[in-house]
N, C-alpha and C positions, 0 to 999 in steps of 0.2 A: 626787127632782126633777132634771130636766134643764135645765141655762142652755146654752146658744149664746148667745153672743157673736164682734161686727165690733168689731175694733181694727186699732190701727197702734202700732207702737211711738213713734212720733215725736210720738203726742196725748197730751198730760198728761191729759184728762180721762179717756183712758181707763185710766191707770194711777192715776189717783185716784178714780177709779167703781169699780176693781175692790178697790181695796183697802177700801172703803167697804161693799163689795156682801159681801167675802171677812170681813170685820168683823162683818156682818149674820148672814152663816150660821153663824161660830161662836158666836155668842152668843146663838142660837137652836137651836145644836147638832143643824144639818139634814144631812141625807145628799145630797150634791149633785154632780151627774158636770158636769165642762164641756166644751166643746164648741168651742172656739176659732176664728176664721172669720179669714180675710184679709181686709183692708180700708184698701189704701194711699189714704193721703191726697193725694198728688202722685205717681200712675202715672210721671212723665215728671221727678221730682226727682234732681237731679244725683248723678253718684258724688262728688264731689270739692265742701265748702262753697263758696256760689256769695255768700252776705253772712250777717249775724250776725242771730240770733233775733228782735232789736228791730225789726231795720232790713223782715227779711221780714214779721212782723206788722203792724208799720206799713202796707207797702203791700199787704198783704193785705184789710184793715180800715177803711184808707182813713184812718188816724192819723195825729197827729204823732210824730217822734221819742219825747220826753214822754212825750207820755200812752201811747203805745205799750209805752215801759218801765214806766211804771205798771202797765197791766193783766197786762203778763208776771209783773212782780213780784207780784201779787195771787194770780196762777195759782200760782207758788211756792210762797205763803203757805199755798194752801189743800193742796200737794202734803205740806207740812212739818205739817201739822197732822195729818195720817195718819201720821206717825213716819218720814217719808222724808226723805233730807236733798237736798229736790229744788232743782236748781239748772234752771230753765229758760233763764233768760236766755243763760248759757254752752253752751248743746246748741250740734251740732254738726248742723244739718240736711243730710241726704243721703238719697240712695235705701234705701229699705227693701227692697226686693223679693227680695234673699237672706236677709234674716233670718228673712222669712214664709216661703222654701221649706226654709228649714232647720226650721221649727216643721213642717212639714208631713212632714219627714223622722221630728221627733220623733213625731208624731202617729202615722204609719205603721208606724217599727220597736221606737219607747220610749215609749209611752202615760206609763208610771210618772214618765217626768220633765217631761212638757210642761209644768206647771206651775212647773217650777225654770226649762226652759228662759225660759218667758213672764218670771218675775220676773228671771232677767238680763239679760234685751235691754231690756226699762223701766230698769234699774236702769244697765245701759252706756249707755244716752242719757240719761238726765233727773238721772244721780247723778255716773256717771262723768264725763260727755262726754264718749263716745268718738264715733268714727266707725260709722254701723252698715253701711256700705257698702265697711269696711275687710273683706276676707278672711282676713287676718290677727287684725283683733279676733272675727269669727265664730267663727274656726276656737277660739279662746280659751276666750269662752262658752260655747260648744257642748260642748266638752271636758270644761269645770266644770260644763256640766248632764247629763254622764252619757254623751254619744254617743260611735260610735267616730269615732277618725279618717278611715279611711281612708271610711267614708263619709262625713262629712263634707265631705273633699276633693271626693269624686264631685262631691257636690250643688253645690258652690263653682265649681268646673271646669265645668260643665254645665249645661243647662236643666232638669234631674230637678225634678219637683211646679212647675214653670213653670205647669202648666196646670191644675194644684189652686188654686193661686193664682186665678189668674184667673177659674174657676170659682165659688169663693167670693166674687168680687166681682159676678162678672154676677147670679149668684143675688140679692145686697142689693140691686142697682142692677132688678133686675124686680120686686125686691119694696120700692122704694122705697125704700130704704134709702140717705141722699146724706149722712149726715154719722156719725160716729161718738164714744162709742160706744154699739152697738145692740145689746136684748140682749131675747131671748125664751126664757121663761119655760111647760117644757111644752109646748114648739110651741104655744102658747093665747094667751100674756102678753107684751105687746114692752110694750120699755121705751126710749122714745130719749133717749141722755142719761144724764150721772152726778148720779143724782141724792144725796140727801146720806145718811146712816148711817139716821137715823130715817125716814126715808121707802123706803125700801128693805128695812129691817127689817119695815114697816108693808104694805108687799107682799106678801113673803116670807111673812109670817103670813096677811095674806088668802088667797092662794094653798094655804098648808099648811090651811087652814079650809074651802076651798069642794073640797078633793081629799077630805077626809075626810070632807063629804057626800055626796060622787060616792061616795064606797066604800062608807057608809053604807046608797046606794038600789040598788047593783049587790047587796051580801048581801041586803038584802028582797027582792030581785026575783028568788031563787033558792030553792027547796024541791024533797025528793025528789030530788036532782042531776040539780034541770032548774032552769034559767036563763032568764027571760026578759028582754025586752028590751021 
């Protein structure tokens, strides 16, 4: 099975869909390649914090103070219930757009680590709180997930996979795709939204169910090694 998936590092939901989703396939013990897509949330968000978690959801959402730390704290709750010690309230919002070209870096020269790199740039914003638009916290992560430095550097220094990026985005934004995260299933099955352990599970098995009649009517419909259609 193929997943593609739009994220952003800076969405809790989508570090809590994934680990939900990543939940689902081991405990279903599925063979499953991913496929990881750019998807900044705020194209135009600062290098340098511009106000605190609370204060930008609040007027994101159109809240008060309050109830705005309420629902941060909720989002925590449900971060922490997947075995993360997620602190959102404390994140450090800033521009993302080097740490999607460094995953694109990964994608390119080190397939084998994308997945480390993904779970350390969730885990440097929503655990740590770091900065993700530090180049110096990049160049960190990147290191611990296996890449060399000096390219690295390149990518840091330079516009390299700039326009992977943004490909990846125009692609969700034609295919309708305006919130994340997004995730399709087989090129067949989109999913928007993290949705919870058991329903994602309850997918996963539909999906694993209606391929194994598709294989099913492709071997009847072949005899004498001829194949029809």
């Amino acid at each position: 099975m193929k997943i593609t998936y739009w994220s952003d590092f800076a969405c809790p939901y989508c570090y809590i869909g994934n680990s939900r989703l990543k939940r689902a396939i081991n405990d279903l013990n599925l063979d499953v390649e991913f496929d990881i897509r750019a998807f900044e949330l705020d194209q135009n968000a600062p290098k340098d914090v511009k106000s605190t978690t609370v204060e930008r959801f609040a007027i994101k959402y159109g809240l008060s103070i309050e109830d705005a730390r309420k629902q941060v704290a909720q989002i925590s709750g449900l971060g922490r219930d997947e075995g993360i010690d997620f602190k959102y309230e404390s994140t450090l919002y800033t521009n993302t757009r080097d740490a999607h070209r460094l995953m694109k870096l990964a994608q390119d020269k080190y397939p084998e680590n994308v997945e480390k790199l993904a779970r350390l740039l969730f885990d440097a914003y929503f655990v740590e709180n770091l900065k993700l638009a530090d180049k110096e916290v990049l160049l960190k992560i990147a290191l611990d997930a296996g890449l060399d430095e000096n390219q690295i550097n390149d990518v840091l220094n330079s516009n390299l996979y700039n326009s992977q990026v943004e490909e990846d985005e125009d692609i969700a934004l034609s295919g309708g795709i305006h919130g994340v995260p997004f995730y399709l299933f087989d090129n067949k099955y989109s999913i928007p939204g993290a949705l919870s352990y058991d329903d994602f599970k309850s997918v996963l098995s539909q999906i694993v169910a209606e391929n194994e009649v598709d294989d099913d009517k492709d071997a009847d419909s072949c005899a004498d090694g001829v194949c029809k259609i």
